[in-house]
C-alpha positions as CSV (number, residue, x, y, z in Angstrom):
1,X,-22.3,2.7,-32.6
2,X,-22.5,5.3,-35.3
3,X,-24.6,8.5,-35.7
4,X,-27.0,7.6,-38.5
5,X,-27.8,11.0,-40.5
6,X,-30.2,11.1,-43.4
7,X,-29.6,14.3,-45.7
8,X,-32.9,15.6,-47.2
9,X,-32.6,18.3,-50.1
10,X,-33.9,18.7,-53.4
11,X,-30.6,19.8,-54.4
12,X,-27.7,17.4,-55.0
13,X,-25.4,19.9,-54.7
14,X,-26.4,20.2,-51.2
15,X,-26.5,17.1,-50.0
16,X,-23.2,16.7,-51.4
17,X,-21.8,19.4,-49.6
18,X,-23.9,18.2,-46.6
19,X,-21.8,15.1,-46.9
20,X,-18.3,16.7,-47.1
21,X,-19.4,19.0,-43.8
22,X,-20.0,15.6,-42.0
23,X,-17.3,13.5,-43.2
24,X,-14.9,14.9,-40.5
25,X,-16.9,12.9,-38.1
26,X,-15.7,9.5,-38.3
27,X,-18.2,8.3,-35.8
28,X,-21.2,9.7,-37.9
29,X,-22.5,7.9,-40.9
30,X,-24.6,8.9,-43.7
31,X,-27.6,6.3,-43.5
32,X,-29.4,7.7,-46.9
33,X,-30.7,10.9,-48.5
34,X,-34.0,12.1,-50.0
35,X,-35.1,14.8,-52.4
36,X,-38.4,15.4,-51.5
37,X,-40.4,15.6,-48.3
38,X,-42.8,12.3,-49.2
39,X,-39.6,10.6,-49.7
40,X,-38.1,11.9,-46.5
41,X,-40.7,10.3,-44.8
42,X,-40.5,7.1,-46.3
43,X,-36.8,7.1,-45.5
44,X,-37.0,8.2,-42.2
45,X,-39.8,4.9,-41.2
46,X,-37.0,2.5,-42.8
47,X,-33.8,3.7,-41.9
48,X,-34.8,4.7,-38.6
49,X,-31.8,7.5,-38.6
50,X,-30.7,9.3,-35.4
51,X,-30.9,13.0,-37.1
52,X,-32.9,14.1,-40.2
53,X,-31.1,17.0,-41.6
54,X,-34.3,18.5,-43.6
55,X,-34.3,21.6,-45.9
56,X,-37.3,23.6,-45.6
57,X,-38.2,24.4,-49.6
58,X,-38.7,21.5,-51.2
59,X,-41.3,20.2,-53.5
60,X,-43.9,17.6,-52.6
61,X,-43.8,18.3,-49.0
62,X,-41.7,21.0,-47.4
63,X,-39.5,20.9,-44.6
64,X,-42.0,22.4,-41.7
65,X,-44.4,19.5,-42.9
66,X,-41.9,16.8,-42.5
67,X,-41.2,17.9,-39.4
68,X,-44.5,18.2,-38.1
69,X,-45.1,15.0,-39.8
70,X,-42.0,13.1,-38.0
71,X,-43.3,12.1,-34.8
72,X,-46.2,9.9,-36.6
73,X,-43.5,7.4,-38.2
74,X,-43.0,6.5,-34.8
75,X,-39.3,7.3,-35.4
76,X,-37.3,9.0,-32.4
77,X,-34.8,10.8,-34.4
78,X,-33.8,14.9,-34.0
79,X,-34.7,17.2,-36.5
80,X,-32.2,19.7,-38.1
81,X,-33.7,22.1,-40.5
82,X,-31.2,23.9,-42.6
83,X,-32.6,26.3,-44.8
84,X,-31.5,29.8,-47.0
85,X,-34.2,31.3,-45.3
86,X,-32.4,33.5,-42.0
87,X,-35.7,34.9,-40.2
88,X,-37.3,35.3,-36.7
89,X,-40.3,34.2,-38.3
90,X,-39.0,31.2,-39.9
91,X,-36.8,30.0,-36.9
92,X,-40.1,30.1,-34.7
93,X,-42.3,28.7,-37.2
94,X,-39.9,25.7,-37.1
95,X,-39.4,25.6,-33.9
96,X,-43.5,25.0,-33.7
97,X,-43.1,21.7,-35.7
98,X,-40.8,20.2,-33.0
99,X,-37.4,20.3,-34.6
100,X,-34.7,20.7,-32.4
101,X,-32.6,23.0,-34.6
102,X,-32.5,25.5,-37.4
103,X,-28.8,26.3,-39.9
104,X,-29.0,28.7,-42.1
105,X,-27.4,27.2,-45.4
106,X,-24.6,30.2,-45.9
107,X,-23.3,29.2,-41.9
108,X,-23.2,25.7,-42.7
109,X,-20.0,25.0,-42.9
110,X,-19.2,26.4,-39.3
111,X,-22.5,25.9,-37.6
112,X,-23.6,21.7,-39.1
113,X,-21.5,20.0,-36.4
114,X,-22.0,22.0,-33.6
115,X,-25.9,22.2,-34.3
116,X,-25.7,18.6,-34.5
117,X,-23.8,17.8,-31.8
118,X,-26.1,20.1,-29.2
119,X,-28.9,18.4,-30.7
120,X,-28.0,14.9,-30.0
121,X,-27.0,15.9,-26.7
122,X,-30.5,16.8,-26.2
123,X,-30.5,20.6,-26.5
124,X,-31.7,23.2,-29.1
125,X,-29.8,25.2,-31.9
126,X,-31.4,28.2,-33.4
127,X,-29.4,31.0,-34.4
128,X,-30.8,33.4,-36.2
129,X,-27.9,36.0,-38.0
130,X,-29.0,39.7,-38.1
131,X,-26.1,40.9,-40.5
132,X,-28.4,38.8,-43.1
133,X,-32.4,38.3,-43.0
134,X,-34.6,37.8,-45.4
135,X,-38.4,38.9,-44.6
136,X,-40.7,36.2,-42.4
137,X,-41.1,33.3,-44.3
138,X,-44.4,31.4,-44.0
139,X,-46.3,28.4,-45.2
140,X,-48.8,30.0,-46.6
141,X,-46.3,32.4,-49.0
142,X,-44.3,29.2,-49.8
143,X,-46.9,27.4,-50.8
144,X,-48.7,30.7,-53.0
145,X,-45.1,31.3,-54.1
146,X,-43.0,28.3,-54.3
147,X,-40.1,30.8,-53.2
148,X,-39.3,33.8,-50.3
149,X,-40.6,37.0,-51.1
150,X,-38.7,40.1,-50.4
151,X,-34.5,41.0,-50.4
152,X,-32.0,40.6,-47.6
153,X,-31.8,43.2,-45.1
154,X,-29.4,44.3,-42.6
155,X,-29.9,43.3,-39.2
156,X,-28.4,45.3,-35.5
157,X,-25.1,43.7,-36.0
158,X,-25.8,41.0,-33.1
159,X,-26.1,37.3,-33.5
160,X,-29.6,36.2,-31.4
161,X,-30.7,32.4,-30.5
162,X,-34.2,31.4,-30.5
């Protein structure tokens, strides 16, 4: 039986490229997409997928709200948040919600399948890249700002899990 995967961006251009990452997989299948976290929702109670892939910005309902959110569609699916945002902060604030994993968007191509995979084998992916951080990225600032705050920084040069 396939993987069911249901993309969730507000971007097309994402999901797209979301799709073309996951098409290698011939035993994974794209069940749907949404573009918004309300519709996420919906989609995840009817499609019943095996692994929400979620971005964390989105309007309507963000990612760390869907996620948190998740466990009351009664759905037993695993959580991937990937996100531009590449902070300590941000991995731990969605590892809080429950997700079992966190890609940052610029590592997708290399990190998608293998965050995936460990995921659906029951374990946890959260890498974190120092080279490229932005500040902690909260709720709160999301929701005053609609967008990050701050510029990249350099990091010690080490990759770190969380």
């Amino acid at each position: 039986m396939a993987v069911r995967i249901l993309i969730v961006d507000d971007h097309d251009i994402v999901r797209q490229g979301v799709r073309t990452i996951l098409r290698s997989r011939g035993d994974w299948e794209i069940c749907g997409e949404a573009e918004n976290g309300i519709e996420a929702l919906i989609k995840i109670a009817t499609l019943k997928p095996d692994v929400v892939v979620l971005d964390l910005s989105m309007p309507e309902k963000d990612g760390l709200a869907v996620a948190t959110e998740l466990p009351q569609t009664g759905v037993n699916c695993k959580t991937l948040v990937l996100t531009m945002h590449n902070s300590v902060g941000t991995a731990a604030a969605i590892r809080k919600t429950g997700a079992q994993g966190y890609v940052v968007k610029s590592h997708a191509a290399q990190q998608l399948i293998p965050a995936i995979e460990t995921v659906l084998g029951g374990g946890v992916f959260f890498n974190v890249d120092p080279d490229w951080t932005r500040p902690d990225w909260t709720r709160d600032e999301q929701r005053r700002t609609n967008a990050p705050r701050g510029t990249p920084s350099s990091g010690s040069g080490t990759s770190k899990t969380y």
